[in-house]
N, C-alpha and C positions, 0 to 999 in steps of 0.2 A: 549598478545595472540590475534590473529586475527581471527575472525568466520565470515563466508560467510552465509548471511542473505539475506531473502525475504523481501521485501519491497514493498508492495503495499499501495494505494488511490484511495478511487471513493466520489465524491460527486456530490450531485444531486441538483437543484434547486428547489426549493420543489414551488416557487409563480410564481400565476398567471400573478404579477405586481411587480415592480423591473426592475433594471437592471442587476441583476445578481450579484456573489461573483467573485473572485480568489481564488483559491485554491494551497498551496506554499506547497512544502516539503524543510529543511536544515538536509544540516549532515554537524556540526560543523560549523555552519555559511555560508556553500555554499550551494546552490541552487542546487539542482537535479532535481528537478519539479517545475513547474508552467502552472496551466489550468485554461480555463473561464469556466465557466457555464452560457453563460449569456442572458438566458430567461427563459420561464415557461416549463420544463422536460427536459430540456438539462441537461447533465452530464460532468464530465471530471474526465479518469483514468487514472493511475501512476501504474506501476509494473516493479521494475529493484532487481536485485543485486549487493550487496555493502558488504565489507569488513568493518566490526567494531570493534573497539574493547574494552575492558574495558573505561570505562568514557567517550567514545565518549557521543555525545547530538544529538537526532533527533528530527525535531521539524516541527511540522503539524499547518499551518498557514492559519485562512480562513478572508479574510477580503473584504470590498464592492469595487463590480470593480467602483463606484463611491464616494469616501470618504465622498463626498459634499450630495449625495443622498444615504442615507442607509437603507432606510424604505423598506417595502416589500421584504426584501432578504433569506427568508429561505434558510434554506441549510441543507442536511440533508450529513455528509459525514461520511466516513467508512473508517480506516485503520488496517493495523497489520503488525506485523514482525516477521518475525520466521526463524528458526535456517534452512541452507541448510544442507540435510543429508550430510554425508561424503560418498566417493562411497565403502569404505568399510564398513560401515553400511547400505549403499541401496544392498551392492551385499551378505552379511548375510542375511539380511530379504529376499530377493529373492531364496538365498541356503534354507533357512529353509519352509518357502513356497513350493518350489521345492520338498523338501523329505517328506512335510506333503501329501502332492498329489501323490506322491509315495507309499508311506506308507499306504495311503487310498486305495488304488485301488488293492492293494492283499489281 
């Protein structure tokens, strides 16, 4: 069974000094994303939609944009995933909303 999923990333460089990380996303081995962050508060954000389904693998990958130099690289990063409504549970919630504000107003 296949569900249409939210998929976002943000991470941030948290140092002064460094050269920065990479920031990867994989679903199932392929590459959907990849961003630098590569000074002191620079950022890089991911936000798609993807079809998954049972046993797929997603996988959030942070490593030094210089393998050789990896000292000072904080990183402070943020993700999640969540289920996209169906549009017949976004236009229920909206029907029922709908008649609550109806229903309020006499």
């Amino acid at each position: 069974m296949n569900h249409e999923v939210n998929l976002g990333a943000y991470f941030f460089n948290t140092s002064a000094a460094g050269d920065g990380t990479l920031g990867e996303i994989y679903i199932n081995g392929i590459q959907v994303f990849s961003g630098l962050s590569d000074g002191p508060n620079t950022s890089a954000n991911y936000y798609g939609q993807h079809l998954l389904q049972i046993g797929d693998v997603v996988d959030f990958v942070v490593t030094p944009n210089n393998p050789a130099d990896d000292g000072n690289d904080g990183t402070n990063w943020r993700s999640f995933i969540s289920l996209t409504p169906e549009p017949s549970r976004a236009m229920l919630l909206v029907l029922g909303l709908g008649a609550m504000l109806a229903r309020r107003r006499r």
